[in-house]
C-alpha positions in Angstrom: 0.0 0.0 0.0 1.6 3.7 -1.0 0.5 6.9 1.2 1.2 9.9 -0.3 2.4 12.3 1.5 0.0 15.1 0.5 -2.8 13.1 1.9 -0.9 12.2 5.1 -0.3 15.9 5.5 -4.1 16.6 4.6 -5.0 13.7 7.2 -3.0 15.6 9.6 -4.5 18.5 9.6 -7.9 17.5 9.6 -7.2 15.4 12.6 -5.7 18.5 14.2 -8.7 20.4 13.5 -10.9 18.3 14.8 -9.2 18.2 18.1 -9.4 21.8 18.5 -13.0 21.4 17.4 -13.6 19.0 20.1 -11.7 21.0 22.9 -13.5 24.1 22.0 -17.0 22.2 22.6 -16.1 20.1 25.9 -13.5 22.9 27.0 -10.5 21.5 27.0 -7.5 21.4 25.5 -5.0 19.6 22.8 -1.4 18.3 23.1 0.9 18.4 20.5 4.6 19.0 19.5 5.3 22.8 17.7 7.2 23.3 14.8 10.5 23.6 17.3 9.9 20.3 19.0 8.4 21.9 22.1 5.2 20.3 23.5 3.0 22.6 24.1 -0.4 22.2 25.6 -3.4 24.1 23.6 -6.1 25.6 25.6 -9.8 26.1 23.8 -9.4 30.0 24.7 -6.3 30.3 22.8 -3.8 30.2 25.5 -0.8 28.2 24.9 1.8 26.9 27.6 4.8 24.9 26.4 5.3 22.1 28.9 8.6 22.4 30.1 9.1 18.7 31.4 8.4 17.1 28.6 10.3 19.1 26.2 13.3 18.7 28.5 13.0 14.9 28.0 13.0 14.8 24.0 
């Protein structure tokens, strides 16, 4: 089986979305690594925090 990696990338993102849909209606929040390799956690308002332990231990 071949995945192509524009629809990986588009599977991705839809994913994404619809964990920040999901936070936003049970508010909560989402987890995730940034484009630097920090994990930061996602708040529904917005905020952002980078968690510091787990960063640390990457």
């Amino acid at each position: 089986m071949e995945v192509h990696i524009e629809y990986l990338n588009k599977w991705a993102s839809l994913t994404g979305a619809r964990a920040r849909l999901e936070a936003s209606l049970f508010d909560s929040y989402i987890i995730y690594m940034n484009e630097i390799g920090q994990v930061v956690k996602e708040h529904s308002d917005g905020r952002i925090e980078i968690i510091e332990e787990a960063t640390e231990n990457i």
